[in-house]
C-alpha positions as CSV (number, residue, x, y, z in Angstrom):
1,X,-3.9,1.6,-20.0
2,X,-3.7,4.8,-18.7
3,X,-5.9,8.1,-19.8
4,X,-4.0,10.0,-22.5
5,X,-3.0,13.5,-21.4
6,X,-4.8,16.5,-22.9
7,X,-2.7,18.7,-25.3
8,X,-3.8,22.6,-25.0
9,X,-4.9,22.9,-28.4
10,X,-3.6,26.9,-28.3
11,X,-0.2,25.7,-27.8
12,X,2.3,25.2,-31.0
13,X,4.8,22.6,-30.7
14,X,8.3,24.6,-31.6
15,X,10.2,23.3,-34.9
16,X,13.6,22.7,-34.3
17,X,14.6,26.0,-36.7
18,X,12.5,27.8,-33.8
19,X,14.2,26.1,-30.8
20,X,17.8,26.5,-32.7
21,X,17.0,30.3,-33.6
22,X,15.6,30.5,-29.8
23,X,18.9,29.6,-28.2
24,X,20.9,31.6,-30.8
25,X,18.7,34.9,-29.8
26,X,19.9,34.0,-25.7
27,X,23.0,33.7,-26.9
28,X,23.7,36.9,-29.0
29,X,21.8,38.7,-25.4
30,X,24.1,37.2,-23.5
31,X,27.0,38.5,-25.7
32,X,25.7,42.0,-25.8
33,X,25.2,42.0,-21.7
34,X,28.9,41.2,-21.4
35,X,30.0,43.8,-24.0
36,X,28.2,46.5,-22.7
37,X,28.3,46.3,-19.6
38,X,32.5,45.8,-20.0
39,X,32.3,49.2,-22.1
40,X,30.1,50.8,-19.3
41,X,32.5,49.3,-16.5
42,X,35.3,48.8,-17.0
43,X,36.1,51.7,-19.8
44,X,33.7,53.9,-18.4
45,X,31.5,55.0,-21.3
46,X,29.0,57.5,-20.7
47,X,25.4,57.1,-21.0
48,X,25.0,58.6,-24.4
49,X,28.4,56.4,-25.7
50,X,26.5,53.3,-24.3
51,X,23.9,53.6,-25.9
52,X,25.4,54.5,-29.4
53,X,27.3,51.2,-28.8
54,X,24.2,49.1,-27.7
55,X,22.5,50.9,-31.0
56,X,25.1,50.1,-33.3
57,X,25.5,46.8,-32.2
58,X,21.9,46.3,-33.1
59,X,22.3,47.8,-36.4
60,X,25.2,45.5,-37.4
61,X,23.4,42.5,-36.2
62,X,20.3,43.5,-38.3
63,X,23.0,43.8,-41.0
64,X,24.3,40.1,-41.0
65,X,20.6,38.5,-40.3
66,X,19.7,40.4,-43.6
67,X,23.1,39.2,-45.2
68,X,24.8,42.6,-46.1
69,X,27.5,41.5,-44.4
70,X,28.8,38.5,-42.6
71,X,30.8,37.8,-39.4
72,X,33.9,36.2,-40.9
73,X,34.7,39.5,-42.5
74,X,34.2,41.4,-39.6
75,X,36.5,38.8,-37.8
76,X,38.9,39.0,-40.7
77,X,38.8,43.3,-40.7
78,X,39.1,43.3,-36.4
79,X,42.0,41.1,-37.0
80,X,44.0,43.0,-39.6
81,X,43.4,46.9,-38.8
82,X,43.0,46.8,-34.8
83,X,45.4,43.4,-34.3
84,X,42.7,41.7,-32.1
85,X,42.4,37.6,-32.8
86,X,39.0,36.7,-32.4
């Protein structure tokens, strides 16, 4: 038989909640690269517009994690007063 490798015992084994809420974190990132960066190319917000975006984004994200609000109803509002299907 071969020697058993040694675990660091400072290292924590990740739950799957942790690895799900991990990937979901990369995700949202990801999302708010491609939005702002669209809203900084492409539509050519200023610095100070940017940065109201990127903060409001955070704020309405803070918003859903706490449950004040939820995406669906976003979705559902986007979709009847500006016409955009999500």
């Amino acid at each position: 038989m071969g020697k058993k490798k040694k675990l660091n015992p400072n290292r924590v084994p990740r739950t799957t909640e942790e690895k799900i809420a991990y990937e979901r974190s990369k995700a949202i990132k990801l999302a708010y690269i491609i939005f702002l960066s669209v809203l900084c190319d492409k539509i050519g917000l200023t610095d100070e517009d940017l940065a109201r975006a990127h903060q409001g984004c955070l704020d309405l994200s803070e918003s859903i994690a706490k449950g004040y609000v939820n995406a669906e109803d976003l979705r559902r509002t986007l979709q009847k007063e500006r016409g955009l299907n999500i």
